[in-house]
Structure formats: C-alpha cells, structure tokens
C-alpha positions in Angstrom: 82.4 128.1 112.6 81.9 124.3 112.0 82.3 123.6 115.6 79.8 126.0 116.1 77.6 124.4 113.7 78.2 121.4 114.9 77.5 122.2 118.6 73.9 123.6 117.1 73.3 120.6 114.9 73.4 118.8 118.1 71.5 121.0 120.1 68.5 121.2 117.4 68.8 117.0 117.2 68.3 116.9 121.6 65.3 119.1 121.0 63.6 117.6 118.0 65.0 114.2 117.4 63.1 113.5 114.3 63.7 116.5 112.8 66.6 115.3 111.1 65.0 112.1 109.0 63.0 115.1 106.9 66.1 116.3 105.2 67.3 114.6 102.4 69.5 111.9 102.6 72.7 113.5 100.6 72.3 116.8 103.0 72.0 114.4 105.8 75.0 112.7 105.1 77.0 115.7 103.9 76.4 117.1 107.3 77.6 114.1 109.6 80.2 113.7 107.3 81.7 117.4 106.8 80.2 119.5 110.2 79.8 116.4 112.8 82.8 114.5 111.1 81.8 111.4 112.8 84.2 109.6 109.7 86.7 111.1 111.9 86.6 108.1 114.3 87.3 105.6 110.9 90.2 106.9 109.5 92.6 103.8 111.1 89.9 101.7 109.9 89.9 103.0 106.4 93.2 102.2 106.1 93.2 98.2 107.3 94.6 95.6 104.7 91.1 93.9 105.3 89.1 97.1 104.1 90.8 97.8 101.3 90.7 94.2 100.4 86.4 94.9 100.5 86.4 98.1 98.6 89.2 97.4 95.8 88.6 93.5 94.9 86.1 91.6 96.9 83.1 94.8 96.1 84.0 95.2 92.0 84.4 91.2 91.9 80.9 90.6 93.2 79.4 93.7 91.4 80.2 92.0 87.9 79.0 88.6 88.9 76.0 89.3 91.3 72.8 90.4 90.7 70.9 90.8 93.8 73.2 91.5 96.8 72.3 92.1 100.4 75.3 94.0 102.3 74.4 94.0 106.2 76.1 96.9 108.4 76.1 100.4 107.2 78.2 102.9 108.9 79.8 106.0 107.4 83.0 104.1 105.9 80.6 102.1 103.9 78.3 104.9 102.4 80.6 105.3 99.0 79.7 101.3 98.4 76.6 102.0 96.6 78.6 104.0 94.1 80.2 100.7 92.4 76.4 99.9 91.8 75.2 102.6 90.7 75.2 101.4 86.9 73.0 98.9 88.0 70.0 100.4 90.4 68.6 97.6 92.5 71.4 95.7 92.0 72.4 96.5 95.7 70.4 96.4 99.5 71.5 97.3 102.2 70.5 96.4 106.1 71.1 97.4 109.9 69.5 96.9 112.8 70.3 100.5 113.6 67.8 103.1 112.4 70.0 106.0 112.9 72.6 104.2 110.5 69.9 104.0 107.1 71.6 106.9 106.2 74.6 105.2 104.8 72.6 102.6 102.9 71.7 101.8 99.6 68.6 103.3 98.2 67.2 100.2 99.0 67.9 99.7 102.6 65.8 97.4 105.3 66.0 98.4 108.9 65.8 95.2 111.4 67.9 92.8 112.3 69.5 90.2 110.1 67.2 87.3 111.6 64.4 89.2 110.7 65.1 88.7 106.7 62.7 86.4 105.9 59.8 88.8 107.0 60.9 91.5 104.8 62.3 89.7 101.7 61.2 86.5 100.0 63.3 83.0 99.7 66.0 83.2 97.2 65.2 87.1 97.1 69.3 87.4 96.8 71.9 85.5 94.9 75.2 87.1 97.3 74.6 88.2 101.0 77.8 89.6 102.5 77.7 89.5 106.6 80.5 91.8 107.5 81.3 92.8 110.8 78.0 91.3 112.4 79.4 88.1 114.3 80.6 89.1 117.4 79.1 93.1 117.2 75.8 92.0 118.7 75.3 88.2 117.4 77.5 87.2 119.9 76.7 83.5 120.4 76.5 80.4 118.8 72.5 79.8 119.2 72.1 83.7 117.8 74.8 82.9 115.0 73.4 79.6 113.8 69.1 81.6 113.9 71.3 84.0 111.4 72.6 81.2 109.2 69.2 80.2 108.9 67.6 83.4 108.3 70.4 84.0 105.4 69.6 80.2 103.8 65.9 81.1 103.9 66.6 84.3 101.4 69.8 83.0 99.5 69.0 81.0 96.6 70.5 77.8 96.3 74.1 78.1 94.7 74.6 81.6 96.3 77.8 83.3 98.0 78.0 84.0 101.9 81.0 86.5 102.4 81.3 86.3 106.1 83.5 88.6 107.7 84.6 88.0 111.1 87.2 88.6 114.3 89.2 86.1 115.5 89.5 87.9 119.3 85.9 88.4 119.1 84.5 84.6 119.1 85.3 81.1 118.4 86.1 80.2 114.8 82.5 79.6 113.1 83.5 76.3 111.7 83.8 75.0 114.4 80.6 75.7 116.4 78.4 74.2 113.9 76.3 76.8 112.7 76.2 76.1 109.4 74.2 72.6 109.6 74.9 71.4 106.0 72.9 74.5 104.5 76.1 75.6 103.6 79.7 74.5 102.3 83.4 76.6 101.7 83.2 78.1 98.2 86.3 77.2 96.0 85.5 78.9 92.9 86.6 82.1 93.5 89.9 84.4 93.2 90.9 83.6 96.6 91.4 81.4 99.3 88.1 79.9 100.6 89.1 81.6 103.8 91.3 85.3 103.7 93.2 86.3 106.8 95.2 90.0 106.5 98.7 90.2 108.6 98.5 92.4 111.7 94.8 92.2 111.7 92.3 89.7 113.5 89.6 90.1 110.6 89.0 86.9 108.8 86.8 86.5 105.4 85.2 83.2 104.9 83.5 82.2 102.0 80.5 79.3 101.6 78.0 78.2 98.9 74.6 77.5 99.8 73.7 74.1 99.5 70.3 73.2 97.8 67.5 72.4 99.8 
C-alpha cells in the first residue's frame, strides 16, 4: 500500500508539478518523510560523530546564546532543527538555493543562494550564521567561496559567529586560500576547539568571529 502511494504521489507530481506547494507544509513533509521515505537515503548520515555533534551541543549551545541565526542547507535530516527554537519564534531562518528543499526550513526560510543574502536581509540582520555543508556542494572554488564570505560579513554584525562546516576530500583547507580577507578571525571563546575534526570522518567545523568594519 505505501508503495503504491508512493508510485501515485509521483505520478500526480510528473503531471502537476506545482500541485504539491498547496498542501501544507506538515502534510507535505509527513508524506516525503513516511510514503516517499526519502530520509531513507540519511540514515548513515544521521548517525555520523559530526551530526550528532550539530544536533546534541553545537544547536542547544547557540540556541541559548543567539538571537538571530541563519542556518543555510535544509534537507530532510535537518527539518527537526527548528524544534530547539520553537520557544523562541523568529529566533531561527533558514536558506537554500533549492526551492524543492523549503520544505525542511524554518518558518522563516529564504530561497536563493547564500551570495544573494544581502538582497534579501539587511547588514547585521543576524548575530550567528552557520554555513554547513555548502563549501564544496556547489561553492566549489576559491573566487565563489571568498563572494560568500563577503555576502555573510555584509549580514553578520560585527562580533558574530561563523560555524563553518566543511570536507577535507572535498577542497583545500579554507585558511589557506584566503577567503576570509581580515573580515574575519578564529573564535576562541567557545566550548570547543576553534577548529573540530570527528575520527573516521572528513567533516571539519571551523569557527570565526567577525571582525568590525
């Protein structure tokens, strides 16, 4: 029976591809996530030392000491993030370039690419902007990382967090391709290591403080 609904769920998307942005979000995402299963594909990734590392301290520890953060990539293993903000509404945006993946944001969620922030919020509109998974997943070199540093400085006020996350096997290391320009410098006052590496795993979390203008 699910596959069968899925197979039709399909079927009616080839047909009427905007038919599905006119049900609610929560039916939307109950479908794709219970009849299409497409969180099948993240189970491994669910389980990585790195992920857990996001959902059990990095998320809560920004949550109680952030008041305006921008998380950029939504997928389906992200869609429960909003929940630790959900004593706070607002406190939280979300942002992909991919249309298909607002589903997963926040309530407040801006579709576009990361460059593209300063069109759609103002400077220092954000006080923590966490990067995740974006380096090397379609900003792929050093003159389209260091337009996104810039982008991100634009909207970060001065003194705020950058949480980039990042694949060794995927680029060269960041710091070293000068992308950052002075407009930003490795954050020390944190729990952690300015930099967080996870054994077995190439992910890498770096963490910088924007510099004032």
């Amino acid at each position: 029976m699910k596959r069968l609904l899925a197979r039709a769920l399909h079927a009616i998307n080839r047909w009427v591809p905007g038919l599905k942005y006119l049900a609610p979000k929560p039916l939307r995402r109950w479908l794709m996530l219970h009849v299409v299963d497409v969180d099948g594909a993240f189970g491994t990734l669910a389980r990585l030392q790195s992920r857990r590392f996001m959902e059990n301290d990095l998320l809560p520890w920004l949550r109680d000491r952030y008041a305006r953060i921008l998380f950029v990539g939504t997928a389906s293993y992200t869609h429960h993030y909003e929940k630790l903000f959900a004593a706070r509404p607002g406190q939280l945006t979300t942002m992909d370039v991919n249309p298909a993946a607002a589903v997963w944001g926040a309530p407040d969620h801006i579709v576009g690419p990361i460059q593209d922030i300063g069109r759609r919020r103002p400077r220092s509109a954000f006080d923590c902007i966490v990067l995740n998974g974006v380096f090397g997943f379609g900003v792929d070199d050093p003159p389209a990382m260091r337009a996104t540093i810039e982008a991100i400085h634009a909207v970060l006020e001065p003194g705020g967090l950058l949480v980039l996350g990042w694949n060794v096997d995927r680029h060269a290391d960041p710091d070293t391709l000068g992308i950052y320009d002075g407009r930003f410098a490795p954050c020390d006052a944190l729990p952690w290591r300015r930099r967080v590496t996870f054994e077995s795993e190439t992910h890498v979390n770096d963490f910088y403080v924007r510099r004032p203008d």
